[in-house]
N, C-alpha and C positions, 0 to 999 in steps of 0.2 A: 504494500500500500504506500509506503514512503517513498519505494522507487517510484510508482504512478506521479504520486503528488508528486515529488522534483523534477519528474521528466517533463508533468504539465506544465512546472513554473517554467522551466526553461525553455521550453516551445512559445510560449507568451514574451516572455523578455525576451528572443530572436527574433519574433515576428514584431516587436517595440523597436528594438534595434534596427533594422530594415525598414520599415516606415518611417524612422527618423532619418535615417541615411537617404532617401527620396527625397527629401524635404531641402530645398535648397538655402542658404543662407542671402538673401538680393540685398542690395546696397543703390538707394537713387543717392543720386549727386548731387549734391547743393547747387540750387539753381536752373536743376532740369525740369522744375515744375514749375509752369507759366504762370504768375499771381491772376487773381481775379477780381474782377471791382465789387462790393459790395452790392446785393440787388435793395435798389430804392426802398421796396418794400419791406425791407426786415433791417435796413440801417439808415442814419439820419448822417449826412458828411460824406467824405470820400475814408472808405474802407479797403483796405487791398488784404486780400487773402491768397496764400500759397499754402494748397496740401500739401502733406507731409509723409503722409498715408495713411492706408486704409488696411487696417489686417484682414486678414485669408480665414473662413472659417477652418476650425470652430471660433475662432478669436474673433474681437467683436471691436476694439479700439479704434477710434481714427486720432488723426495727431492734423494739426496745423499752426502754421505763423499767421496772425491777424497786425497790422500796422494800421494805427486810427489817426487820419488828421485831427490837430484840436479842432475841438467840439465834436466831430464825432463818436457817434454810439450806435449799439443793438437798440432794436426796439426792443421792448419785456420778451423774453421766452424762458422755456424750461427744461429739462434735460430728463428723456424717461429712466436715465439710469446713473444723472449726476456728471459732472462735469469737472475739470481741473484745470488752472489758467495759473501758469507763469509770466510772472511779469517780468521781460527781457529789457526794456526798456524806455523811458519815460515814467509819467506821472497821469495817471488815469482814474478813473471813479467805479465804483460798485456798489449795486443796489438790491438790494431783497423788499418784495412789495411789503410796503405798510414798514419797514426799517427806513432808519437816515442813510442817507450818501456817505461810502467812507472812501477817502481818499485811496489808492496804492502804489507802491513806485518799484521800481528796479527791483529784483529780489524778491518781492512777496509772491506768496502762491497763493490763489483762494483757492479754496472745495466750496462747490457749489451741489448741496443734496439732489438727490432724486425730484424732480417732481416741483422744483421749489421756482418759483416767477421772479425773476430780475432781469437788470439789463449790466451792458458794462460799455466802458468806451475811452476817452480822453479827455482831458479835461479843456478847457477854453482856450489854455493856453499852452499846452505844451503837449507832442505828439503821444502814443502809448502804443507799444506792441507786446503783446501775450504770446507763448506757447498753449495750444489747447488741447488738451488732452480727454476725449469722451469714447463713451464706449454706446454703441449702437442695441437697440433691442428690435429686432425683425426689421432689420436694416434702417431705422432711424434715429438719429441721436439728437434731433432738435424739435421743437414745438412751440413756432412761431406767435404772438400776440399781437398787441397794440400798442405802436409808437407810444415814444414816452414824450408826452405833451412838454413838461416845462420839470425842470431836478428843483428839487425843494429839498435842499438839504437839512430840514430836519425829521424826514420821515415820510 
């Protein structure tokens, strides 16, 4: 019975081994993906987005670089399975509905939960770019709102 049991595991971990060796390790080059302008409808400014990627199922991630002219921002949307935003550089704003405006700069990361309505962008006066980092549920990782009228910085 042992020899069964060891010979199974070991048939399982060759056939793990061998599907991993299929699997290639790809590499895009900084710069081989064409940025894209923000669509009117989901940002207020000139926004430029460059993908990053997109993983291969089973993985679910996408990655991109977002650069915000000042005053530029997202309208409100939500993320069905949460969002991560590096902030590479400049000085930009973030907002959770019914919370205040909080500044971020160079350096900070937000996590932004599941399911939660905010916007994020640059502030009036100085540019802001993020890394972003979300993970897709049945191939969608965004859910669009309504333009943000006017930032009221206190909530």
């Amino acid at each position: 019975m042992k020899l069964l049991f060891a010979t199974g595991i070991s048939l399982l971990l060759l056939t793990s081994v061998g599907a991993a060796q299929e699997a290639m390790v790809r590499i895009t080059r900084s710069g081989s993906q064409p940025p894209a302008i923000g669509i009117p409808d989901y940002y207020t400014g000139i926004v430029r987005k460059e993908a990053l990627f997109d993983a291969e199922a089973p993985a679910r991630v996408v990655g991109g670089v977002v650069t915000y002219e000042p005053g530029a921002r997202t309208a409100w949307h939500s993320h069905p399975l949460g969002q991560v935003l590096i902030i590479s550089a400049g000085v930009g704003l973030v907002q959770q509905w019914g919370q205040p405006v909080q500044e971020v700069r160079e350096g900070d990361i937000i996590w932004i939960p599941a399911g939660v309505k905010h916007w994020h962008g640059a502030t009036e006066t100085s540019r802001m770019r993020h890394v972003a980092v979300t993970e897709a549920l049945d191939g969608k990782s965004v859910d669009w709102m309504e333009k943000v009228d006017t930032i009221h910085h206190d909530g």
